[in-house]
C-alpha positions as CSV (number, residue, x, y, z in Angstrom):
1,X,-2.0,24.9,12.6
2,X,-1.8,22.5,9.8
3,X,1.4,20.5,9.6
4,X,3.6,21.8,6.5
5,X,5.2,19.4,3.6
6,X,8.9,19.7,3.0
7,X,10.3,20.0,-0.5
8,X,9.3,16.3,-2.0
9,X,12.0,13.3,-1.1
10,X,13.8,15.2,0.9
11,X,12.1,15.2,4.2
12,X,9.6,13.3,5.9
13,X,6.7,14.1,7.7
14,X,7.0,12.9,11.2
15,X,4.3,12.7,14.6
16,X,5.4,12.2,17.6
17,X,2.8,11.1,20.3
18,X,3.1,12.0,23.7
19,X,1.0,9.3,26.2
20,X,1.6,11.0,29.5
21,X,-1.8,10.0,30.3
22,X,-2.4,7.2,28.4
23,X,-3.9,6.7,25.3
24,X,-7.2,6.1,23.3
25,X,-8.6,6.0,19.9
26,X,-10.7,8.9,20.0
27,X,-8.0,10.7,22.0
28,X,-5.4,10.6,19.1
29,X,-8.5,11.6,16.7
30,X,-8.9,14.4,18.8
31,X,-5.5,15.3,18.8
32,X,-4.7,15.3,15.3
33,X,-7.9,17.1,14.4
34,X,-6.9,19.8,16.7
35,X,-2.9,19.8,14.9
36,X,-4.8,20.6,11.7
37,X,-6.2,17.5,10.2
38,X,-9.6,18.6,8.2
39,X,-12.5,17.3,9.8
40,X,-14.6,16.9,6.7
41,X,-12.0,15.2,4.8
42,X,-11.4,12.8,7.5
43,X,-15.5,12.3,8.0
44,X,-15.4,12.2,3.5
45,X,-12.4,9.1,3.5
46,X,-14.4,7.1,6.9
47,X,-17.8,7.4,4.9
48,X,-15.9,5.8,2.0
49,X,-17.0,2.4,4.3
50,X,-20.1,2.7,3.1
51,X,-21.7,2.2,6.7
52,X,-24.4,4.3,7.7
53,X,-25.5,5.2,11.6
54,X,-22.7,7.6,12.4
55,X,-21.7,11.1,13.2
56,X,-18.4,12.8,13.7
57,X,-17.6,15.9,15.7
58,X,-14.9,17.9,17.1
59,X,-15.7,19.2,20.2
60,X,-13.3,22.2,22.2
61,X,-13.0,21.5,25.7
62,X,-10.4,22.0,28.5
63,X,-8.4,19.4,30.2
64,X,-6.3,20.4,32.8
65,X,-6.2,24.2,31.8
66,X,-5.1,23.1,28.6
67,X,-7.0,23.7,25.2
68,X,-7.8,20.4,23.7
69,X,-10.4,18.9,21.2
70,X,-12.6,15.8,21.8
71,X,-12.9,13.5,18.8
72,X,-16.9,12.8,19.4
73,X,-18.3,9.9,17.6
74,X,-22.3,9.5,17.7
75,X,-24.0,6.0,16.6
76,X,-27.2,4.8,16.4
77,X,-29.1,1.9,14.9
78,X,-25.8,-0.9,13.3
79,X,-23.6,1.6,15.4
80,X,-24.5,1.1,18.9
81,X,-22.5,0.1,21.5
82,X,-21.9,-3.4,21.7
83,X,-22.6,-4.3,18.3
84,X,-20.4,-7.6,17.2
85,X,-18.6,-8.1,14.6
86,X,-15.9,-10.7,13.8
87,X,-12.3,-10.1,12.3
88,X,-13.4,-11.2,8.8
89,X,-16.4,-9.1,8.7
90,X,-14.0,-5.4,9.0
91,X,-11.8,-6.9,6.7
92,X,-14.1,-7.1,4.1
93,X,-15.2,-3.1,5.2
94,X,-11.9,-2.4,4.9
95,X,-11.0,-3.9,1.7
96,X,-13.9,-2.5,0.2
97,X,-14.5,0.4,1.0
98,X,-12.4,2.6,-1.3
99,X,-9.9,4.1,0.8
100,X,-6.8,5.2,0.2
101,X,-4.1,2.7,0.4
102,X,-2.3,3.9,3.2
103,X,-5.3,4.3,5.5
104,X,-6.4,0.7,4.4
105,X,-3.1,-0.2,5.5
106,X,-2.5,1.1,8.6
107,X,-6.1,0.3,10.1
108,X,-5.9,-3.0,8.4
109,X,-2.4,-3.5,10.9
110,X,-4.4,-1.9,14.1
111,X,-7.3,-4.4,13.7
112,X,-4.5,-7.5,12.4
113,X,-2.8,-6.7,16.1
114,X,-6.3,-6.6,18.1
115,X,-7.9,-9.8,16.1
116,X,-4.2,-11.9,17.0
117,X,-4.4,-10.6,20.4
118,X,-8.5,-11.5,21.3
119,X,-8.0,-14.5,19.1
120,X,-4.4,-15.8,21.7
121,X,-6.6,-14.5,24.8
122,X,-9.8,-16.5,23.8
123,X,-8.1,-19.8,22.0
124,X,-9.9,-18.4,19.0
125,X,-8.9,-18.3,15.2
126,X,-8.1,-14.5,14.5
127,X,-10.5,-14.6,11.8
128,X,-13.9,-15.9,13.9
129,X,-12.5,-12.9,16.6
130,X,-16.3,-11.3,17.6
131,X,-14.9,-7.9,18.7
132,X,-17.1,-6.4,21.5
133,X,-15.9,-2.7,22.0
134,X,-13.8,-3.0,19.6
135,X,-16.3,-3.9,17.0
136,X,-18.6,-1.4,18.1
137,X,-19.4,1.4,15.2
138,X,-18.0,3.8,17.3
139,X,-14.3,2.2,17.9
140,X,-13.9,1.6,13.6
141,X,-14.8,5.4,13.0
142,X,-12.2,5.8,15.6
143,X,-9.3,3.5,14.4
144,X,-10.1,4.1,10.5
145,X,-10.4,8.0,11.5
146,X,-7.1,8.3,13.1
147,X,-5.6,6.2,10.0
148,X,-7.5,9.4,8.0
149,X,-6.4,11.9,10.1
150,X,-2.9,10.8,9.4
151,X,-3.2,10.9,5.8
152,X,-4.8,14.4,6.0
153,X,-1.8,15.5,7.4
154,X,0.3,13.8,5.1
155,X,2.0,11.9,7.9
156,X,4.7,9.5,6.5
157,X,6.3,8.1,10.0
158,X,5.1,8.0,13.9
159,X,6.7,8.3,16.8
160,X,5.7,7.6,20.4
161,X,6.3,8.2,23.8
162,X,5.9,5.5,26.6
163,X,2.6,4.8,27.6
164,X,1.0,5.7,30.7
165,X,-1.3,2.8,32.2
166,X,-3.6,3.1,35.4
167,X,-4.8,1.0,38.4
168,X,-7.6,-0.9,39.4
169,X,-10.2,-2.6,37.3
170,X,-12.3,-1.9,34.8
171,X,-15.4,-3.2,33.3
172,X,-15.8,-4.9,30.1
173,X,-18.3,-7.2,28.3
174,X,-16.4,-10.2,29.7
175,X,-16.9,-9.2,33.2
176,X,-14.4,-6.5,35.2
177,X,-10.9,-6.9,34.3
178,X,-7.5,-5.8,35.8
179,X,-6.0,-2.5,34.6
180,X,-4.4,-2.6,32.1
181,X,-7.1,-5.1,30.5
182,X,-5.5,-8.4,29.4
183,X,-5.7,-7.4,25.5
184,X,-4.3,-3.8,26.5
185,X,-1.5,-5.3,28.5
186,X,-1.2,-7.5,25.5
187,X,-0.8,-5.4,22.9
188,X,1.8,-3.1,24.7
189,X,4.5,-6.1,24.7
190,X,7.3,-4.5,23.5
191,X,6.5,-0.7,23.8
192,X,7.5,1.1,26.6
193,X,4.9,1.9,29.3
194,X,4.7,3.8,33.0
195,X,2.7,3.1,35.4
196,X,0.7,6.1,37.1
197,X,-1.3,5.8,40.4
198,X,-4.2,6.6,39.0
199,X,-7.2,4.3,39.5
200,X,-8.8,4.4,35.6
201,X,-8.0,2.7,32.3
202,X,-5.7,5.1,30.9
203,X,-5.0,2.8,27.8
204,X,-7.5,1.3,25.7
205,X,-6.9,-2.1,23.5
206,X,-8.1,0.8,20.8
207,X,-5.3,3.3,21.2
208,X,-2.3,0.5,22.4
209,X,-3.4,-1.7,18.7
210,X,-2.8,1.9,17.8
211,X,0.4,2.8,18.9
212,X,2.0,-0.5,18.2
213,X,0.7,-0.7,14.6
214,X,1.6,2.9,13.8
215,X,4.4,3.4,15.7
216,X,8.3,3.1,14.3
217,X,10.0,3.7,17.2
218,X,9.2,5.0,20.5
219,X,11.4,7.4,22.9
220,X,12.0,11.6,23.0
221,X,10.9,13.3,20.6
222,X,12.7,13.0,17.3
223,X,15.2,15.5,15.5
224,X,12.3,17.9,13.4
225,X,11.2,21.0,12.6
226,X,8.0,21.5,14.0
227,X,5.1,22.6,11.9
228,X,2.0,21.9,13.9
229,X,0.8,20.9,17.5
230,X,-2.4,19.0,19.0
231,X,-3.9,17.9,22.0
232,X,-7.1,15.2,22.0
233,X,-9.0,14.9,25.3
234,X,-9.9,12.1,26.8
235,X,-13.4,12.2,28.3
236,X,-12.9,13.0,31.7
237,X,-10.7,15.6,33.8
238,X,-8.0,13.4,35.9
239,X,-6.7,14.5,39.1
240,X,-3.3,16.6,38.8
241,X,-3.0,16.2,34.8
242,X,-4.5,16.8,31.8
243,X,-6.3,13.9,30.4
244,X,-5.1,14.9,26.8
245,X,-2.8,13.1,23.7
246,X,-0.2,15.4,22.8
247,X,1.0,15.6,19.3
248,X,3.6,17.4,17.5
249,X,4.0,17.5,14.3
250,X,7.0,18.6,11.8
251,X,9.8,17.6,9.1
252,X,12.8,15.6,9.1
253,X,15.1,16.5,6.7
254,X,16.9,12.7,6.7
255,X,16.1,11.5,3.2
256,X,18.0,11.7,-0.4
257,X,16.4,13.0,-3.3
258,X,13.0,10.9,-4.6
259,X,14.1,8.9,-1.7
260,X,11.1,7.3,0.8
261,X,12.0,5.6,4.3
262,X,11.4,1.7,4.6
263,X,11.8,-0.6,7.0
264,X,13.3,-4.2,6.7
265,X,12.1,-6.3,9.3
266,X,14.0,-10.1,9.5
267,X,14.7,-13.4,11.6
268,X,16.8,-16.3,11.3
269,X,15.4,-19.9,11.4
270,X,16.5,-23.7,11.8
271,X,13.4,-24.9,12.9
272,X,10.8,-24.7,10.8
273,X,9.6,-27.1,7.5
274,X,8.6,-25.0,4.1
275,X,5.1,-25.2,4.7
276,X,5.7,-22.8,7.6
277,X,7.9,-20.7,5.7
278,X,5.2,-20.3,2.5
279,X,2.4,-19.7,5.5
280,X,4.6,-16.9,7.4
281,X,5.5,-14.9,3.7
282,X,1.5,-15.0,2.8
283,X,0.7,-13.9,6.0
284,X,3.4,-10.7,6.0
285,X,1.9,-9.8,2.8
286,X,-1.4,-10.0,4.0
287,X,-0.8,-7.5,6.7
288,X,1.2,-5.3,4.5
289,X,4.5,-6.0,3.7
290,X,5.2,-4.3,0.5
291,X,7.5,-7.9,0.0
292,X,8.7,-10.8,1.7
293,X,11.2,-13.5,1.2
294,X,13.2,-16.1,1.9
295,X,17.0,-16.6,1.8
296,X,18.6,-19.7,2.8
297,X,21.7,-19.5,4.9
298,X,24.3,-21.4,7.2
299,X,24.0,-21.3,10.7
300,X,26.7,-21.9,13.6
301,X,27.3,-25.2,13.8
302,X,26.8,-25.5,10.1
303,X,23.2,-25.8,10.8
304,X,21.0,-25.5,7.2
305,X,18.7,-22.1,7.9
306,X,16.3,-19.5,6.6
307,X,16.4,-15.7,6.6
308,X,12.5,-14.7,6.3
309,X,12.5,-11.1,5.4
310,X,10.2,-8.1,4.8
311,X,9.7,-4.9,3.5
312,X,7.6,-2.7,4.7
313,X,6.5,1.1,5.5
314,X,8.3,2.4,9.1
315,X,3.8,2.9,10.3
316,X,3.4,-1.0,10.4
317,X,7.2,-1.8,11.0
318,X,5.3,-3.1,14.6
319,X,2.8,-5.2,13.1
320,X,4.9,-6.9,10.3
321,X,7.8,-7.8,13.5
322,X,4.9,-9.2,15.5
323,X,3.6,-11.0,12.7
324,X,7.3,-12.8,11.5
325,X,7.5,-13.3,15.5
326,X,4.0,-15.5,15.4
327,X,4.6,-17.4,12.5
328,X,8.0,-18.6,12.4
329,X,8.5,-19.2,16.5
330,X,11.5,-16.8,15.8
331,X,12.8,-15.7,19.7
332,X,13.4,-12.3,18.5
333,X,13.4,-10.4,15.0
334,X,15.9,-6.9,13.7
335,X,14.6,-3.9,12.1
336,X,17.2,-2.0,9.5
337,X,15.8,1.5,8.4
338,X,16.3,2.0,4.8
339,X,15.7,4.5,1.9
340,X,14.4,3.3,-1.2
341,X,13.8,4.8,-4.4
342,X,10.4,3.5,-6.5
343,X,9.6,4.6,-9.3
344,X,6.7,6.5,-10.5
345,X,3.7,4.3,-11.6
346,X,-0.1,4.6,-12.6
347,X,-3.0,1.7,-12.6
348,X,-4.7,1.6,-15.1
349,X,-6.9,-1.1,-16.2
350,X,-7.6,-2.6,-19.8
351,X,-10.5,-4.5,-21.6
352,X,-9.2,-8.6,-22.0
353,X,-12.4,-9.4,-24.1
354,X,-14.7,-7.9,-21.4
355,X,-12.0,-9.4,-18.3
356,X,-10.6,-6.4,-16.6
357,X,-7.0,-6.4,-16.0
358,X,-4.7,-4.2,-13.9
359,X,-1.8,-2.8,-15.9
360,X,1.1,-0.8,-13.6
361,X,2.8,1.7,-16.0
362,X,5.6,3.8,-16.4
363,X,6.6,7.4,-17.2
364,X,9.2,5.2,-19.6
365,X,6.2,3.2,-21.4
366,X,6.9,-0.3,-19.1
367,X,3.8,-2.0,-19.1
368,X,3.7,-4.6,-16.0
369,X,0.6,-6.8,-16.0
370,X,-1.1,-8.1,-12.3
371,X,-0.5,-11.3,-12.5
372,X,-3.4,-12.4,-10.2
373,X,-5.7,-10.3,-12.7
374,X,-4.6,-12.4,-16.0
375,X,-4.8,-15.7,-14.0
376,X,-8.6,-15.0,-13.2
377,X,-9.4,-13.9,-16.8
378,X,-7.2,-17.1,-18.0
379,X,-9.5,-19.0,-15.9
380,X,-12.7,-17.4,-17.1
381,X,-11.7,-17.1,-20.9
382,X,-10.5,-20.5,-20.8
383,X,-7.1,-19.4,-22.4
384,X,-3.7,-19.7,-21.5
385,X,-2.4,-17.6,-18.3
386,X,0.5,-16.0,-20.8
387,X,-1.9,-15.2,-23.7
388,X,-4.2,-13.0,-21.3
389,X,-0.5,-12.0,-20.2
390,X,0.5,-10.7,-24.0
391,X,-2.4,-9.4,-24.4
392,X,-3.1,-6.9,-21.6
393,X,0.6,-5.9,-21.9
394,X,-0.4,-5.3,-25.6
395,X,-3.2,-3.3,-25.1
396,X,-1.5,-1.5,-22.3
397,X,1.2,-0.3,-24.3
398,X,-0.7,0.8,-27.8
399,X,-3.4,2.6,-25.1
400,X,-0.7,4.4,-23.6
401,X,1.4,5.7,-26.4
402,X,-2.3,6.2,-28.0
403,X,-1.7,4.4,-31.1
């Protein structure tokens, strides 16, 4: 049953994920393939990647005496097993492989989360991270396909139950490892688990960089109107429950006309220089943030501070709070959930005497220029940054009025 839209602004599309037996990438796939998601739109926005060696599949099975589908992802050749590649080298897939922005976003904060996490684990820069698993063709289909899935289903916020973790140990390709794994156990700081005696890794570093990244909030399920359910299978049969994801899927009718949820994610500092501060707002922005700044304040004791705050969407709300945790040293951060009203733009982009630059533009005829666009043109016309700047702006305007 494919998840309904409500009447534009004035509901949003909510998931809530229910991890009474854990969690894994291919078991969320699964369960929003079986709440409706297309399969070959979600195969048509992974293949946008541009990587070859892979197959996806939904497969109907039973878990538990429950009706479930397994997300199946075949590889061969660059995909098998194993294969490693480093943080930089995804990021790079990601960025350009032509997918929409809120996919790019949301599996661009699962993968941010996992890199930060190997990189702490292994005293390694996040950006020379060699996944192992993770990297593995098979675990980006799943992550960037659950990031698709999502967007199929026009899903605007997550929700998420506590996470069920199991016993004993598990083996990895850095030897066998408690359960929950290191970067599992990890990753889950701050989300609400439960432990089941059960002697299997019920939570993958896959699904938990999941969950966290996605995730608003975790707890009950949310005030909605359900439109659509789904359960995803996990790959084997568990004793005395089903080894299944369960999703539901419907609209909350708790947003103002043209209105679109947001989260603002901030901390208070005293204790770190402006280099730090310059760092921690590039950083938020690279993982997402639709903005980030800094306010200066006064602190008890009369103390000169900082208020380093971001915007962002309620999906990476996890990610952005973990990143403004890492980079400023802050002992804690606050999340306010706002509505905010943007307005209607299109990209287009305009000839600079053969630069391309980005134009945004408005229903009204406001012609903004990328800035970052006219500075490499400047740079490679050998102009000023403000001619390129009148110019575009120019040739926006008198392109769109068609004069």
């Amino acid at each position: 049953m494919t998840a309904g839209s409500g009447e534009s602004g004035r509901s949003t599309t909510t998931t809530w994920l229910h991890c009474f037996s854990g969690v894994a990438g291919d078991m969320l796939l699964g369960a929003l393939l079986d709440a409706g998601a297309d399969l070959d739109e979600v195969r048509s926005i992974v293949d946008r990647l541009g990587v070859d060696g892979w197959t996806l599949d939904a497969e109907p099975v039973l878990r538990g005496g429950i009706a479930a589908t397994r997300a199946v992802v075949a590889t061969s050749g660059d995909g098998q097993h194993g294969q490693r590649r480093t943080w930089s080298a995804i990021r790079e897939l990601l960025a350009g492989g032509g997918l929409p922005e809120r996919v790019r976003e949301r599996a661009h904060g699962a993968f941010t989360a996992l890199a930060d996490v190997e990189g702490a684990l292994h005293r390694t820069p996040p950006d020379d991270v060699h996944f192992h698993e993770v990297g593995a063709l098979d675990a980006i289909v799943d992550i960037v396909g659950v990031c698709a899935a999502l967007e199929v289903l026009g899903i605007d916020e997550v929700v998420c139950s506590p996470v069920a973790t199991g016993l004993g140990t598990v083996d990895t390709s850095h030897g066998r490892l408690p359960v929950p794994a290191p970067a599992t156990a990890e990753l889950l700081v701050g989300v609400p688990v439960v432990g089941i005696d059960l002697p299997f890794e019920l939570a993958t570093p896959t699904g938990a960089a999941l969950v966290r990244t996605l995730a608003s909030s975790f707890g009950a399920v949310p005030s909605m109107t359900l439109s659509a359910t789904g359960y995803g299978a996990g790959g084997r049969d568990l004793e005395g429950r089903p080894n299944v994801v369960q999703v539901l899927v419907g609209e909350r009718a708790d947003r103002e006309a043209g209105a679109e949820a947001a989260v603002l994610i901030e901390a208070n500092v005293d204790d770190v220089t402006g280099e730090v501060l310059a760092h921690a707002i590039a950083r938020l922005l690279a993982v997402g943030a639709h903005d980030a700044w800094v306010t200066p304040i006064v602190m008890k004791k009369g103390r000169p501070a900082h208020t380093v705050s971001a915007l962002t969407d309620p999906a990476s709300a996890q990610v952005i709070a973990a990143v403004l945790t890492a980079e400023t040293g802050s002992l804690g951060v606050r999340g306010t959930t706002l509505s905010k009203w943007p307005a209607p733009r299109a990209v287009e982009v305009v000839d600079v005497d053969g630069q391309p630059v980005r134009v945004k533009v408005t229903p009204t005829g406001r012609v903004k220029v990328e800035f970052d666009d006219a500075a490499a043109a400047a740079e490679a016309l050998g102009v000023p940054v403000r001619e390129v700047l009148a110019r575009a702006e120019s040739i926006g305007y008198h392109a769109r009025s068609g004069a």
